[in-house]
C-alpha positions in Angstrom: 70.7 29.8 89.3 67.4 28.4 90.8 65.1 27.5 88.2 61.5 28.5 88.2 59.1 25.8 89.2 57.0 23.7 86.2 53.6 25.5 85.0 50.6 23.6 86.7 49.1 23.4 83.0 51.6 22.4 80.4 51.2 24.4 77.5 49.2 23.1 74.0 52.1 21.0 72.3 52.4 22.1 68.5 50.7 19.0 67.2 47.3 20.7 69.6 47.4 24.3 67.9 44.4 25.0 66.5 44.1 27.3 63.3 43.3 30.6 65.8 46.2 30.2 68.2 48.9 29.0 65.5 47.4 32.4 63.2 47.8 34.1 66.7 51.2 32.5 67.7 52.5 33.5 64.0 51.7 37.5 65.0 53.9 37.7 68.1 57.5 37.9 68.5 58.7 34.9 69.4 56.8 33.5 66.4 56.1 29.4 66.8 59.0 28.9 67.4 59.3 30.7 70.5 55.3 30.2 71.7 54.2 32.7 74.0 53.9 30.4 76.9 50.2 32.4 78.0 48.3 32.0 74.6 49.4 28.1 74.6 48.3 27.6 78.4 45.0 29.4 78.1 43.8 28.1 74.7 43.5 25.0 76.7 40.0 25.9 77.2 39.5 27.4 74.2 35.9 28.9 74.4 36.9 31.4 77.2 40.0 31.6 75.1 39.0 33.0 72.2 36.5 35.2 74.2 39.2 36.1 76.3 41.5 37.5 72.8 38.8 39.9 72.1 38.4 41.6 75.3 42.1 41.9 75.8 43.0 42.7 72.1 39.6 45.3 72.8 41.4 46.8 75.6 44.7 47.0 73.7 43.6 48.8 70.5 41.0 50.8 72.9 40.7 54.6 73.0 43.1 55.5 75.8 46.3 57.2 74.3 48.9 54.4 73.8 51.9 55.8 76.3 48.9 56.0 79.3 48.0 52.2 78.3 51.3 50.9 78.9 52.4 53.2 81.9 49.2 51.6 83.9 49.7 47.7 82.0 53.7 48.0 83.7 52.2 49.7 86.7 49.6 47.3 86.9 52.3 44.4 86.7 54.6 45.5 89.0 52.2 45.7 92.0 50.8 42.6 91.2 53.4 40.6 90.6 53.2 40.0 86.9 56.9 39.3 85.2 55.3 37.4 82.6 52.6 40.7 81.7 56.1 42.9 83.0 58.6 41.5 80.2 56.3 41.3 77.7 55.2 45.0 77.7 58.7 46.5 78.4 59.2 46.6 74.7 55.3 47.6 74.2 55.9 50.8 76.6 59.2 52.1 74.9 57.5 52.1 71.4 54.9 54.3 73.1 57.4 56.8 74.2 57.9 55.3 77.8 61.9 56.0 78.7 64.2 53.5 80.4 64.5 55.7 83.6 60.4 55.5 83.5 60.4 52.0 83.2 62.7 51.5 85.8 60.5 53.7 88.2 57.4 52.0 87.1 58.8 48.6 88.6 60.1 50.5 91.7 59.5 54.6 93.2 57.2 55.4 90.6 58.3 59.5 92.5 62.0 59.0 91.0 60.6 60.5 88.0 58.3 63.5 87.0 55.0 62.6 85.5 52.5 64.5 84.5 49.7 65.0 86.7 47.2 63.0 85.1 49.9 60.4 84.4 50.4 60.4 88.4 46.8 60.2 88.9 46.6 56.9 86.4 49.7 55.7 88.1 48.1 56.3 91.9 44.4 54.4 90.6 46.8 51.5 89.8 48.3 52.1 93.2 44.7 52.3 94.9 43.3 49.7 93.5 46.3 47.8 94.7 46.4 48.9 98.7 42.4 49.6 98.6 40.9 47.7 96.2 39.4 50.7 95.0 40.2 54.4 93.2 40.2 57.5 95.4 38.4 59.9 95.2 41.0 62.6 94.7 42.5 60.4 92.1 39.3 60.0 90.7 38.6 63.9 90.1 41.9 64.1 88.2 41.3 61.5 86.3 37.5 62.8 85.2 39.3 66.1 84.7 40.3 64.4 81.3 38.9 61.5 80.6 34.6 60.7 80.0 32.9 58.4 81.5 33.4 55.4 78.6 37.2 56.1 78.8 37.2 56.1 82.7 35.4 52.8 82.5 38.6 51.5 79.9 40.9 52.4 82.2 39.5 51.0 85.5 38.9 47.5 83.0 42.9 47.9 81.9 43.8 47.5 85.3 41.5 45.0 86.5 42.7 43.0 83.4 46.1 43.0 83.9 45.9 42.6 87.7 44.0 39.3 86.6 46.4 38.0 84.0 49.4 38.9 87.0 47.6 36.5 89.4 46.1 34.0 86.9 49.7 33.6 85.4 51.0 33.5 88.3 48.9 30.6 89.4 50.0 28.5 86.3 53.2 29.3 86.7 53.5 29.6 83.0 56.8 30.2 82.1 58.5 33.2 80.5 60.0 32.6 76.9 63.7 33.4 77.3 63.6 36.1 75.1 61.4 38.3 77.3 63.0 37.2 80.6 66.4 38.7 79.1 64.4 42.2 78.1 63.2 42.5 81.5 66.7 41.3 83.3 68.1 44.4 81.7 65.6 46.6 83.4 65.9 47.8 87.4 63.4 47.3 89.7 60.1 45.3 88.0 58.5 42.0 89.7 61.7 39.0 90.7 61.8 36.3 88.9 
């Protein structure tokens, strides 16, 4: 087994946790004793950190339906690399309804499985903005056929967001907790390791 290489940025020992991240850190699954390795790397500059939480918790708890959110976060990851974003949102996706034959085809053929159109058109922005840096305009009418202007604007953010946190985490080379490696070890397909 190779192992991965050291993050650039060590991550905030326990005795460094402020009252926000070890609050925050308490919330997720891995609790503090299994720290999710992105909010203790990023909280070492915790202005932009704390700035940071609210736009992404703002995205999460946005107005997009749920299953849509997670099909273009996994999408999102996939393309751009993002095992840390892809592992951790495995478990988000399948409590929104996303199947393990979806999943799988989200990290791979995204065409082995039948979406819906407008899910195909979300899918294919993620896609676009991936080969072109930019959404279609055939993808765009589908995706105006349902959604308004505010909700369009979410999900162009959504993806911009996670295709920065792929390539920012990435960068740090902050590691994945070995709970979440194991989740997305059991799923096909998805960025390597």
């Amino acid at each position: 087994m190779v192992s991965a290489p050291a993050p650039r940025i060590a991550p905030l020992p326990p005795g460094e946790w402020d009252e926000v991240l070890t609050r925050l850190l308490t919330a997720t699954p891995g609790g503090t004793a299994e720290p999710m390795g992105i909010f203790t790397t990023l909280a070492r500059q915790p202005d932009l950190f704390r700035r940071w939480l609210g736009f992404g918790g703002a995205l999460l708890a946005g107005r997009l339906p749920g299953r849509l959110r997670e099909l273009v976060i996994l999408r999102t990851a996939c393309r751009f690399e993002g095992r840390y974003e892809w592992a951790h949102h495995i478990q988000l996706g399948a409590a929104q309804g996303i199947t393990p034959e979806e999943t799988a085809a989200l990290g791979g053929d995204p065409d082995t499985v039948t979406w819906t159109p407008f899910e195909r058109a979300a899918l294919r922005a993620v896609d676009e903005t991936a080969d072109d840096g930019a959404v279609s305009d055939a993808t765009w009418a589908v995706l105006a056929g349902e959604l308004g202007p505010g909700d369009l604007v979410e999900l162009l953010m959504l993806i911009a967001h996670y295709m920065m946190l792929s390539t920012v985490l990435r960068s740090l080379r902050v590691a994945l907790e070995p709970a979440a490696a194991a989740v997305a070890d059991r799923v096909p397909g998805g960025p390597a390791a």
